[in-house]
N, C-alpha and C positions, 0 to 999 in steps of 0.2 A: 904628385897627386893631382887629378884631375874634380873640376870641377870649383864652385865660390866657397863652399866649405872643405876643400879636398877631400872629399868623404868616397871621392872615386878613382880605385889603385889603378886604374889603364882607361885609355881609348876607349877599347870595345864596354867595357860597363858606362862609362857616360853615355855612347851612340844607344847600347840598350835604354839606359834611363832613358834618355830626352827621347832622340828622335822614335825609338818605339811606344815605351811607355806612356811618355808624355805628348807626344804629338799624333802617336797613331801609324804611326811611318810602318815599313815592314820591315821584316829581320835582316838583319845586316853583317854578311857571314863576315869572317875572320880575313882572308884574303881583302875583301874591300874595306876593313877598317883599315887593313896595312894600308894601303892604296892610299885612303883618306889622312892618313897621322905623316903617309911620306910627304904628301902635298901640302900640308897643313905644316910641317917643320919644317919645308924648305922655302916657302915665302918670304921673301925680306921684308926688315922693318920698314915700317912708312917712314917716309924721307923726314927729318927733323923741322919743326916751324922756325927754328932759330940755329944760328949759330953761336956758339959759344962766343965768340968776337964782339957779338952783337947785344949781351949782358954785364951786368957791373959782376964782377969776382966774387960780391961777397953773397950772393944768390948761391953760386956752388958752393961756397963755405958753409953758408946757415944748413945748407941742403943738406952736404955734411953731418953736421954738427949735431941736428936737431934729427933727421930722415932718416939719414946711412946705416943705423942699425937692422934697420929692418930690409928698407929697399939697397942693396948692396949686391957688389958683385957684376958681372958682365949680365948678367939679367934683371938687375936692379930689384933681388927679390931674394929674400933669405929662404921660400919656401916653407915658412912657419905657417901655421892658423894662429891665429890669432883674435881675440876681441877686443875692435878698437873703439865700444862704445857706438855700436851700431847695432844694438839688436843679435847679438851670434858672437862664434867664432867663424873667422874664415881664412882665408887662404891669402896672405898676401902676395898682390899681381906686382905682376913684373910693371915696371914704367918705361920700358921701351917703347915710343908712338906713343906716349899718354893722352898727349895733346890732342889726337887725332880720334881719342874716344868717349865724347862726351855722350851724357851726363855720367857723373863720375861718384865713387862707392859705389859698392852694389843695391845701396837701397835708391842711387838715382835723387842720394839729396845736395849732391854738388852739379849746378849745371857749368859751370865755369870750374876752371882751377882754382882760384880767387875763391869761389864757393866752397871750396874743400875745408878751408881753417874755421866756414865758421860751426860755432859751437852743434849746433845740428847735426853737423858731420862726425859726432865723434870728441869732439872736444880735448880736451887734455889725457885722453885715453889713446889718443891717435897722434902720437910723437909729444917732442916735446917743444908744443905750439903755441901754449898759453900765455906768453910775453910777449909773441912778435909785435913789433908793429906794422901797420897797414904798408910801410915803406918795403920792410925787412919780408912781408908775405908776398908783396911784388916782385922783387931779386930773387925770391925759390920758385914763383910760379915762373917770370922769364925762366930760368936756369931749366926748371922740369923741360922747357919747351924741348930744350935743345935734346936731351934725351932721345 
């Protein structure tokens, strides 16, 4: 499913929403969405801020422990909607490149990764966050990095 709520089964219905409906764009026949969804899935990930080498272990464990039910998988995303205490259900994103797309939720109330745990974000509805400590959210934001 495409789109923050997955509320859009393909491609070509987000390019209708947004860029027609919502931006004004023109119609955007079937051929050029192909065109746009082949270029769009064959881009590589952004190169990682970290290497795994360069984190303490128990970053990927907490990540694990407390994260991995959701963001899971080679795409780091179970593909559920979800309400994690931000206003909606939506769409949980992949964390491949995370680091590389600030500010973060889609309400824009994380500008750091760091940002992400505090209560604003979502709270104890958004994993299970509500004991770390300020050490323990340092080793999962390093570890996110490397993603």
């Amino acid at each position: 499913p495409f789109h923050w709520s997955g509320d859009m089964k393909d491609l070509q219905t987000l390019v209708d929403h947004v860029f027609v409906e919502r931006m004004g764009g023109p119609k955007i026949d079937g051929k050029q969405v192909d065109k746009l969804g082949h270029y769009l899935f064959t881009l590589p990930a952004p190169p990682k801020l970290r290497t795994e080498a360069e984190v303490p272990a128990r970053g990927k464990q907490l990540f694990t422990q407390r994260c991995g039910s959701c963001h899971a998988g080679p795409l780091l995303t179970n593909n559920q909607s979800v309400d994690v205490g931000t206003n909606g259900v939506f769409q949980v994103p992949s964390l491949v490149g995370i680091g590389w797309r600030a500010p973060f939720i889609h309400t824009g109330c994380a500008q750091t990764l760091f940002d992400r745990f505090d209560p604003a974000c979502g709270g104890t509805k958004h994993g299970d966050t509500a004991d770390l400590t300020k050490d323990q959210i340092a080793d999962i934001v390093a570890y996110v990095e490397t993603l």
